[in-house]
C-alpha positions in Angstrom: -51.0 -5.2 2.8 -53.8 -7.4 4.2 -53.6 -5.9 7.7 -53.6 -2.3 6.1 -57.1 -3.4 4.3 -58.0 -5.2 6.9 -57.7 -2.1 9.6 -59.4 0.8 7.1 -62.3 -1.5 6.3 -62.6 -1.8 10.2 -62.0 2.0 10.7 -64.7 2.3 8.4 -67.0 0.1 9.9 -66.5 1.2 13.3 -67.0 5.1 12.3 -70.5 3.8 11.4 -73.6 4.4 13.2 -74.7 0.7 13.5 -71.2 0.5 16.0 -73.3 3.1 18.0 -76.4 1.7 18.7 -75.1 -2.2 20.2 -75.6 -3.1 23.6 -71.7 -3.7 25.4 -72.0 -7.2 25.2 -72.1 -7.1 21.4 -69.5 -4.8 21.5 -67.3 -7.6 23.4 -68.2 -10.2 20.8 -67.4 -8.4 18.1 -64.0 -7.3 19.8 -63.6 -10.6 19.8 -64.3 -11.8 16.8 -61.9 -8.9 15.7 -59.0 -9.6 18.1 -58.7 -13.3 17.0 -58.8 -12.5 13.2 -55.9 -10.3 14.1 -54.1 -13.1 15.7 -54.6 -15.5 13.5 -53.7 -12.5 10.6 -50.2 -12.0 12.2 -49.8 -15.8 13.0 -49.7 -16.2 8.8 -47.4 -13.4 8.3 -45.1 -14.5 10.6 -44.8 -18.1 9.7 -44.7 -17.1 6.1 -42.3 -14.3 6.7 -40.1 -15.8 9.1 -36.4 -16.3 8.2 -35.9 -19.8 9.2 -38.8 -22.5 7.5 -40.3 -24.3 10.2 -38.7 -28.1 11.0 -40.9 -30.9 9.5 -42.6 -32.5 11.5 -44.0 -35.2 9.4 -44.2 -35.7 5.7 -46.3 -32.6 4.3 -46.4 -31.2 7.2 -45.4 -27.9 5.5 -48.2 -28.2 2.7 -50.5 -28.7 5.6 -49.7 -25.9 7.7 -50.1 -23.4 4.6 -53.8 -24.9 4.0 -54.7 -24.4 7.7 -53.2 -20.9 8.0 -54.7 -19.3 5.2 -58.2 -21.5 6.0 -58.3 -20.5 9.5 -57.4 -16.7 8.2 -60.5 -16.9 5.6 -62.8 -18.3 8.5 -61.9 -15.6 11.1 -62.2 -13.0 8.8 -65.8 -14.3 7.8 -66.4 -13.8 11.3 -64.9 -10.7 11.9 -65.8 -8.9 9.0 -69.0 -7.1 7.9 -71.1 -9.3 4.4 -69.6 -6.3 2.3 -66.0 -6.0 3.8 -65.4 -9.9 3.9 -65.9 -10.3 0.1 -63.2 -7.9 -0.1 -61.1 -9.8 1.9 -62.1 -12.5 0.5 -60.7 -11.3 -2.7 -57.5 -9.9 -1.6 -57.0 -13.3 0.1 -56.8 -15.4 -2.6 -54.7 -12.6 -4.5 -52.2 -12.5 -1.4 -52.1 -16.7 -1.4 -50.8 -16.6 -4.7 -48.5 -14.0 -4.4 -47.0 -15.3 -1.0 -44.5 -17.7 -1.6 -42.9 -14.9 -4.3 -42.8 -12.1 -1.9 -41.6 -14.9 1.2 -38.5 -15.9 -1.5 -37.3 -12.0 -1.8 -38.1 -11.7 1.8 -35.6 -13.7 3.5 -32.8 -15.5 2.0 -33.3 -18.8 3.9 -36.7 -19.7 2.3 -37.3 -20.7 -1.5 -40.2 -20.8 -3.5 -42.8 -23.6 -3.8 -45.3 -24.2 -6.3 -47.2 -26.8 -3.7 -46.8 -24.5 -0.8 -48.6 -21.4 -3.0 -51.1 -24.4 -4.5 -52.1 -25.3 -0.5 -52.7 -21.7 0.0 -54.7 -20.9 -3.1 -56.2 -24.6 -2.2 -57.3 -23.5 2.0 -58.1 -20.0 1.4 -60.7 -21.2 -1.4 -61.8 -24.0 1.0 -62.5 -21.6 3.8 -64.4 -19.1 1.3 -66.8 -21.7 0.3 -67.8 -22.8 3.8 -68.2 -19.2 4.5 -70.7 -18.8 1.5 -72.3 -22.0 2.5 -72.6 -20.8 5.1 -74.1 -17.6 5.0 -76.6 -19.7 2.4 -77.8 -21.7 5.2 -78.5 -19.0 7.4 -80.4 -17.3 4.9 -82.5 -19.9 3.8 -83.1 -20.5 7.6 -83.9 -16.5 8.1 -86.3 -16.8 4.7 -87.9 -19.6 6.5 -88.6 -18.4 9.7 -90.6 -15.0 8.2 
């Protein structure tokens, strides 16, 4: 669901005449920028959606790996994203956190629900959206104070 919003708001985008007028090394960056928020998109639907859980490797390991998933996820599509298209995302990120663990229990029979796995992703995808605002505060006020 996020990788189908995630690929129209970038259809959209690059449909635009701004996509035009870069020089090719922008072009590259922003490939960039876009090819490891798509990584780092599938890398979270496939450890959430994966039929086996992953082994522990130390205690909370688990609660860990669902804040740094869904943290990393927020901060590369900060990146990647236009100011307009990441607040969308930004939205349907904390929606899909919360609805996760639900859709992971129906999913595959081998994994079960868990309030403080759905709590880290809430928890890291909130995390990640406030650095990105900061931010995008700072460079702002830095922009404001240059002119």
């Amino acid at each position: 669901m996020i990788l189908f919003a995630a690929l129209v708001i970038k259809f959209l985008e690059l449909n635009g005449f701004g996509y035009l007028l870069m020089s090719q090394g922008e072009k590259k960056i922003r490939w960039l920028k876009y090819g490891l928020f798509l990584m780092a998109l599938w890398a979270v639907f496939y450890a959430l959606f994966r039929p086996v859980p992953p082994p522990e490797l130390f205690n909370f390991s688990d609660v860990l790996g669902h804040f740094l998933a869904f943290f990393v996820l927020c901060v590369s599509g900060y990146f990647a994203l236009s100011a307009r298209a990441s607040y969308v995302f930004f939205g349907l990120l904390v929606l899909f956190s919360s609805v996760a663990e639900n859709i992971q229990e129906y999913l595959s029979p081998f994994r079960t629900f868990s309030i403080v796995d759905t709590q880290a992703n809430m928890a890291g995808a909130i995390f990640g959206i406030t650095l990105c605002l900061l931010y995008r505060r700072a460079v702002l006020r830095k922009r404001l104070a240059s002119t």
